[in-house]
N, C-alpha and C positions, 0 to 999 in steps of 0.2 A: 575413447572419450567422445561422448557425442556432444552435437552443436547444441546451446539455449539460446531462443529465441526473445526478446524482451520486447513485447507490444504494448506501445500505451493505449489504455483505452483512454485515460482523463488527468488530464495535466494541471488541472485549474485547481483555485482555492474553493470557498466554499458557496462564493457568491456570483462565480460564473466569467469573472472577468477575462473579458480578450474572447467570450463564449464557450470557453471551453468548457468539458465533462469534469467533473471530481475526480479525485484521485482514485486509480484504478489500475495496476500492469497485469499484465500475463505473459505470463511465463510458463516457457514450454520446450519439453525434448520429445526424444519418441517415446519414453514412456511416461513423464507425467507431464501433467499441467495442472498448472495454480494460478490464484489471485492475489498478487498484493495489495491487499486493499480494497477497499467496494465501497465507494462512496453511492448514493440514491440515487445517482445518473447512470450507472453501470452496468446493470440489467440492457439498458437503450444503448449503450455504447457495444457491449458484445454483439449485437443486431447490428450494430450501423456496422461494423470495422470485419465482421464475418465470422465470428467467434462464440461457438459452438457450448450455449451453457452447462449441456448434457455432457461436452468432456472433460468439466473441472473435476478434477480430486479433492481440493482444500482451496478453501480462502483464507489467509495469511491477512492480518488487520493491525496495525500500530497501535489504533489508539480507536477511546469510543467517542468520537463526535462524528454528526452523521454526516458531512461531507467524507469520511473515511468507511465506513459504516452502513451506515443505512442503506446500501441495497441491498445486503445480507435478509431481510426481510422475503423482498420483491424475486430474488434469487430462489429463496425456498420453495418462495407459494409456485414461482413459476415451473420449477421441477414438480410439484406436486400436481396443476394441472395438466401436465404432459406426463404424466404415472411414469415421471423418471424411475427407475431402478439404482443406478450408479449410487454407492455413499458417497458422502460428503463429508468431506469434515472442516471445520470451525473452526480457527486457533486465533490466541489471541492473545490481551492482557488479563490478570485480575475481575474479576466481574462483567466479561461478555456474556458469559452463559445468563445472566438478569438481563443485562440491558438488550441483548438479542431477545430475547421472550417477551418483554415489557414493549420494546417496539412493535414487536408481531401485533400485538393484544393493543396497541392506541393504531397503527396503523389497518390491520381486519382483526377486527374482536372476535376471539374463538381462534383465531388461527395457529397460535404457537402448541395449543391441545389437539389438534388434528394428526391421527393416524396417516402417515405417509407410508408409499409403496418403496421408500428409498432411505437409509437411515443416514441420519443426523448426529456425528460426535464434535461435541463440542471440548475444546481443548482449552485452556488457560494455563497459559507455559510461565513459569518461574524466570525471574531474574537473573542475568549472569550465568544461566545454566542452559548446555546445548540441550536442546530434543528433538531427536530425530521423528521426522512424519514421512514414511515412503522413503524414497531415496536423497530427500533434503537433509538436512541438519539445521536446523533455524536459533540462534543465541539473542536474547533479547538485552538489549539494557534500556534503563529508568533515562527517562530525559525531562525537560522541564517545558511542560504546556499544561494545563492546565483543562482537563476532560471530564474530571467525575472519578477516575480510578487510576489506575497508573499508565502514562503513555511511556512508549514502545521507540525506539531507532531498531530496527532488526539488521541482525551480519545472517548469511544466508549460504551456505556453501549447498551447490547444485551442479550434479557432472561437472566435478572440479573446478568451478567455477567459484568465484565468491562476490556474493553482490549484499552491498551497502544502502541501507537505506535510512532514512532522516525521521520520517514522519514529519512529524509540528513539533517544532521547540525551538529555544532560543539556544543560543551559544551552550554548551557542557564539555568539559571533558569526555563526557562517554562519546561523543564523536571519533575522540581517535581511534577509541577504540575501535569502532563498528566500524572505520573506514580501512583500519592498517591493513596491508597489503591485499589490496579487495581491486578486481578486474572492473569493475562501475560502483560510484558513488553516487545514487540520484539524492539529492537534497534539496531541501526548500528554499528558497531568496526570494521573503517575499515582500520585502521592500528594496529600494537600492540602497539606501545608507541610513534611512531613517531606523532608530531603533526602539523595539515597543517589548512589552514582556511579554512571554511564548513563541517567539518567531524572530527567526534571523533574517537579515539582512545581507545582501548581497556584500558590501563593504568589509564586515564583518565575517563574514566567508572568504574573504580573500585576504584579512590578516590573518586567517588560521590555514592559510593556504597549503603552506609550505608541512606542515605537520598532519594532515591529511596523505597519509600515504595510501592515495589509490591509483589507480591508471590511467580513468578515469574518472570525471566529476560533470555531472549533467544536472542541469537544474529543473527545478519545478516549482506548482504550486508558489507563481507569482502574483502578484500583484499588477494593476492597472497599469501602476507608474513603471515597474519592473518591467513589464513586456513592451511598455513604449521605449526602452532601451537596451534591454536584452543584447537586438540584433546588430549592435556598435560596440558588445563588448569585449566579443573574440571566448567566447565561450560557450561550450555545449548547452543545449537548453531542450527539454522535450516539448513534444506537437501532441495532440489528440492523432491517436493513427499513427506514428512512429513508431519504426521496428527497428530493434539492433540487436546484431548476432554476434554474439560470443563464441 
């Protein structure tokens, strides 16, 4: 069983708060590496943190708002003009394989039809159903945010490992699921106690505490007010540039 490595590229929501990068991890063994998530900062954060866009395998994405998303574009074009070789593949919810193309085409027009030296599969993995990509196995379930198409919390079992993640949503049941007995739970708090629809609240995370069976639970994608308290409340929370090894 080899080591995974989990580097944040962007911890932030969508509008920057505390300065951080959008949502963005990588994740890596010795033989693969992937992206959770690619928010439009992510391209700049691989460059800032040392991370090697040429060694991705797959980018892995919750949900389609372009703080999770959108550098799925900038990532392409930029293997393209570096005559990457390496495929790539794409995975997602329900209708990325549009909304990935449709961005290409408002963000460089003509871009999503250009012949690359490196091929591009795009995946859109079903509900409640594992699929294996490589040596992952990725299970998605439905949460409640509010996207354009169906958002995503992904369970992720990698070198026996299992990692939990949240996406955007507000409170669900399918939480427990994606969290039950998962080695890291990153989830969003992205307010402290105020409650708004699509997005939970730290408060509200911590009555669903105890039914959360992970190992851990590391926060993200906070809010202004959340990160001015965050560091008083005795619990994990990600940086831009943090790594933890499983």
């Amino acid at each position: 069983m080899g080591k995974v490595e989990i580097q944040c590229l962007g911890s932030g929501d969508a509008f920057g708060s505390g300065g951080r990068l959008q949502a963005c991890f990588y994740l890596s063994s010795e033989k693969f590496r992937f992206l959770l998530d690619c928010g439009t900062s992510s391209l700049i954060a691989m460059k800032r943190f040392g991370v090697d866009p040429y060694s991705i395998d797959l980018i892995l994405t919750s949900h389609l708002h372009g703080d999770h998303f959108g550098g799925i574009p900038f990532f392409i074009l930029d293997g393209q003009f570096r005559r990457q070789t390496r495929p790539l593949t794409v995975a997602g919810p329900p209708g990325l394989t549009v909304r990935v193309n449709q961005a290409m085409e408002v963000f460089f027009p003509g871009s999503s039809k250009i012949q690359r030296k490196f091929t591009t599969e795009f995946l859109e993995l079903p509900e409640k159903k594992q699929t294996a990509i490589g040596p992952i196995k990725v299970t998605p379930y439905s949460v409640v945010h509010a996207s354009g198409d169906t958002p995503y919390a992904l369970r992720i079992e990698f070198e026996d490992r299992v990692i939990a993640y949240s996406g955007d949503t507000e409170w669900t049941e399918a939480l427990v699921e994606v969290a039950r007995g998962s080695d890291i739970f990153i989830c969003e708090a992205y307010y402290f106690e105020k409650k708004i629809k699509y997005h939970l609240s730290y408060q509200t995370l911590m009555e669903q505490r105890k039914r959360l069976d992970c190992r851990r639970l590391i926060l993200y994608h906070m809010s202004e007010e959340m990160l001015q308290k965050v560091p008083s409340l005795g619990v994990e929370w990600m940086e831009d540039g943090k790594s933890i090894v499983l």
